[in-house]
C-alpha positions in Angstrom: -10.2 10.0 -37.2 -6.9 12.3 -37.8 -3.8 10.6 -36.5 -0.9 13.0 -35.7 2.3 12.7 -37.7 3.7 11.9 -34.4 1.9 9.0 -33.9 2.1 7.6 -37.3 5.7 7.4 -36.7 5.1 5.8 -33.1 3.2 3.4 -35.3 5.4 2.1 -37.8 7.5 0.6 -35.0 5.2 -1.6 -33.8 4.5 -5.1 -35.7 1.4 -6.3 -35.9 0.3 -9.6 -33.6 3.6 -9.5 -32.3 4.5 -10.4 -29.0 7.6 -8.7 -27.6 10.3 -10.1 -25.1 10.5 -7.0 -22.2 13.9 -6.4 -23.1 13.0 -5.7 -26.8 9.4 -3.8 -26.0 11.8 -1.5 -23.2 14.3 -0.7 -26.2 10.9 0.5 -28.4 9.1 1.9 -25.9 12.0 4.4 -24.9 12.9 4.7 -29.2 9.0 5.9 -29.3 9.1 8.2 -26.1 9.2 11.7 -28.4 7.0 13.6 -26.3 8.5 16.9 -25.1 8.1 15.7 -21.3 10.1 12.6 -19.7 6.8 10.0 -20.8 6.3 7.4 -17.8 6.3 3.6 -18.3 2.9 2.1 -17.4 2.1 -1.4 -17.1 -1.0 -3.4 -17.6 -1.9 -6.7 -16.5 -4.8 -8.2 -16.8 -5.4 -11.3 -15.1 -8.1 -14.4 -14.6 -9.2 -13.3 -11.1 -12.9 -12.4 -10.0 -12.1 -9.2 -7.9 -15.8 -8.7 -6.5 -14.2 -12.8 -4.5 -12.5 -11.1 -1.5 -10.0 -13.6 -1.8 -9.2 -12.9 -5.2 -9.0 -8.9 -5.1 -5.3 -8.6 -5.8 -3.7 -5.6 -3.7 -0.6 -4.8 -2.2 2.4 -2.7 -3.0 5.8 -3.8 -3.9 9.1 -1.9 -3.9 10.5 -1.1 -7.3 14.2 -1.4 -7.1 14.8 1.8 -9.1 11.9 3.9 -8.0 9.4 5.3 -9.8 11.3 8.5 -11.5 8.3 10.3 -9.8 8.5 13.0 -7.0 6.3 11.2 -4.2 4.8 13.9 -1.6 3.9 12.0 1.5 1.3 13.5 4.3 2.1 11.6 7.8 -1.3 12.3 10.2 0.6 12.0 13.5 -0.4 13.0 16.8 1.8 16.2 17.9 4.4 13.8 19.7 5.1 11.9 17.2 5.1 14.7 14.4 9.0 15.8 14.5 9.4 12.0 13.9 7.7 11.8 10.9 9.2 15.6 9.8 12.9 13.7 10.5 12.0 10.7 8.8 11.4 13.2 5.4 7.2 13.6 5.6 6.7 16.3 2.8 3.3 17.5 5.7 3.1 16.4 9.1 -0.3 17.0 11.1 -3.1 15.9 13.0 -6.4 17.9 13.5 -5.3 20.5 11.6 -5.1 18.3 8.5 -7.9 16.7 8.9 -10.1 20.1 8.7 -8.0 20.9 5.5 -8.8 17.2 4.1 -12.8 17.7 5.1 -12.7 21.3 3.2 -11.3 19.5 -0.2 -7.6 19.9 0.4 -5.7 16.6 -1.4 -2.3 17.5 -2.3 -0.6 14.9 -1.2 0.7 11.7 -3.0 0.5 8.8 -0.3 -0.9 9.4 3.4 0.8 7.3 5.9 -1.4 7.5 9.4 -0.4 6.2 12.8 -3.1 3.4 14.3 -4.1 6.1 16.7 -5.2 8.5 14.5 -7.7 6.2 12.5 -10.5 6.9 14.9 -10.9 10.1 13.3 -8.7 9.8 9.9 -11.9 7.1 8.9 -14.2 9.4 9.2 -12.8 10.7 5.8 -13.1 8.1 3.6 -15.8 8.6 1.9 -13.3 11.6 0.8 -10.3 9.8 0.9 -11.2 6.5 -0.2 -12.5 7.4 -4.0 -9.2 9.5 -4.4 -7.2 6.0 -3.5 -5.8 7.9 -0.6 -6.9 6.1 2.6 -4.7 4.8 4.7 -4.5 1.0 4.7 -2.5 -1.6 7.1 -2.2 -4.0 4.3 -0.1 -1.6 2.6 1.8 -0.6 4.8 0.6 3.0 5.3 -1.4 2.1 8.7 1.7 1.8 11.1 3.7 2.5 14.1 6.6 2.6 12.5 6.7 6.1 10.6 10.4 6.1 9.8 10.3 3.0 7.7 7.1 3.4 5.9 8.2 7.1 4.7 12.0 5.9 3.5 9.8 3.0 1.1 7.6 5.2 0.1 10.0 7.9 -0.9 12.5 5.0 -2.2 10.2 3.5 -5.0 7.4 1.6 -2.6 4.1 1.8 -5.3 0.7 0.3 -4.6 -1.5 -1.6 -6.7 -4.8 -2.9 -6.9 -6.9 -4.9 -9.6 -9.6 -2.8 -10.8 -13.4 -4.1 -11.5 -12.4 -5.1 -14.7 -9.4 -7.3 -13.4 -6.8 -5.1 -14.7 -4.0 -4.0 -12.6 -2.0 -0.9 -13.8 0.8 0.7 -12.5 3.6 3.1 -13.4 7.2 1.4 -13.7 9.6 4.1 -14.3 10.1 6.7 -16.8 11.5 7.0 -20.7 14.8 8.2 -19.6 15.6 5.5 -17.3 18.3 3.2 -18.6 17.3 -0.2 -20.1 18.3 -2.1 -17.5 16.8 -0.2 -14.6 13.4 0.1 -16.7 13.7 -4.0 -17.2 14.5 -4.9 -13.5 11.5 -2.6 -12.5 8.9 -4.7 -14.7 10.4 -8.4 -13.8 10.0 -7.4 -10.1 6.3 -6.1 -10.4 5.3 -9.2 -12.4 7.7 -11.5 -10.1 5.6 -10.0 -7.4 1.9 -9.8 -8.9 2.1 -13.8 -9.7 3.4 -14.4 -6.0 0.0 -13.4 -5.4 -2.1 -16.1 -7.6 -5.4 -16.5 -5.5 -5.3 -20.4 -4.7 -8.9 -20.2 -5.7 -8.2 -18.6 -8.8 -9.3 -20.7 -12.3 -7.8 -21.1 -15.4 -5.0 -18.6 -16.6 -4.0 -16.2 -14.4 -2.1 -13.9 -16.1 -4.3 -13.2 -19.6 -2.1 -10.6 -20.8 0.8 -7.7 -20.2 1.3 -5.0 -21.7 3.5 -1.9 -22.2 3.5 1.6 -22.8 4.7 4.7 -22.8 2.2 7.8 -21.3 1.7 9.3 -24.9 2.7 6.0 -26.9 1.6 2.9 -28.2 0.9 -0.3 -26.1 3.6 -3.2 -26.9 1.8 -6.5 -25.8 4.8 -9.0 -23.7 4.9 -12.5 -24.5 4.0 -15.5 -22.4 7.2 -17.1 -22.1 8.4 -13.5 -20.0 5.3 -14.0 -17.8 7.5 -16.3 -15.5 9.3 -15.2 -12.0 13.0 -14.1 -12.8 
């Protein structure tokens, strides 16, 4: 298997079985950032939960005090008298049934869709589009509401959701390379803060198995247990 140059060097940073405080994998993870695009910082967690247990399928969303770097585009399905609203409150697309058709022919560019309880009726019919592209509408998180103001300010402000996955893994993107190290750090301790708020009371064993952080083209820097505590 050829290893770029690139990589090599990526690499040589890393010691092996070590476990790294989040302040020290931060600093190496924005050293080994050399791609020629701003590289994202991506969490993994992977925790002792059972997610086919409805009570232990970990989901929610959680604002990251710093944002995620990324450009959100947010799709508000309103009824027309409440669409200026939602254009007012910042919505990148406002619509009802004229979304809808564009959503049923394959149209999907759109970040996050926020939907008002009135428009579900017809909105669920889609998701058996919408749900495999994680873009259904949901009142757990927040994206389900009368209230289109607030939900479009978090979302545009850094609101992210997350979800464990079948393998009990949540992922989740925490910033980007060129954030400063201490706007990269406060990101991470508030995701983890907030996923172990969320043990499962009928979770065994350890919850929180493992973390780990990288950058989109780098290496994974594993974080040790003693930072897996809420700060």
């Amino acid at each position: 298997m050829h290893i770029s140059k690139r990589r090599k060097e990526i690499l040589k940073k890393i010691e092996p079985n070590k476990a790294y405080t989040i302040s020290e994998a931060v600093a190496k993870l924005k050293e080994t950032a050399s791609a020629k695009f701003n590289e994202s910082i991506d969490i993994a967690m992977r925790l002792g939960v059972d997610p086919r247990q409805a009570d232990q399928l970990i989901r929610g969303t959680v604002s990251l005090p710093h944002g995620t770097g990324k450009t959100v585009k947010v799709l508000v399905v309103a009824k027309p008298e409440r669409q200026q609203e939602a254009k007012d409150a910042g919505a990148d697309i406002v619509g009802f049934e004229d979304v809808l058709k564009q959503i049923q022919e394959g149209w999907a560019d759109c970040d996050v869709i926020i939907a008002t309880p009135d428009t579900m009726s017809e909105l669920g019919k889609l998701g058996k589009i919408l749900g495999p592209k994680g873009l259904m509408p949901n009142p757990k998180s927040g994206t389900v509401t009368n209230d289109i103001v607030k939900a479009v300010s978090e979302v545009k402000g850094g609101r992210i959701e997350f979800r464990v996955d079948k393998a009990g893994i949540v992922h989740a993107c925490l910033g980007k390379a060129a954030f400063e190290q201490k706007q990269l750090e406060e990101n991470i301790h508030v995701f983890i803060n907030q996923i172990i708020k969320m043990k499962p009371a009928t979770a065994k064993g350890v919850y929180v198995k493992s973390v780990t952080l990288a950058t989109t083209m780098g290496a994974g820097f594993p974080i040790s247990k003693t930072e897996i505590a809420v700060h």
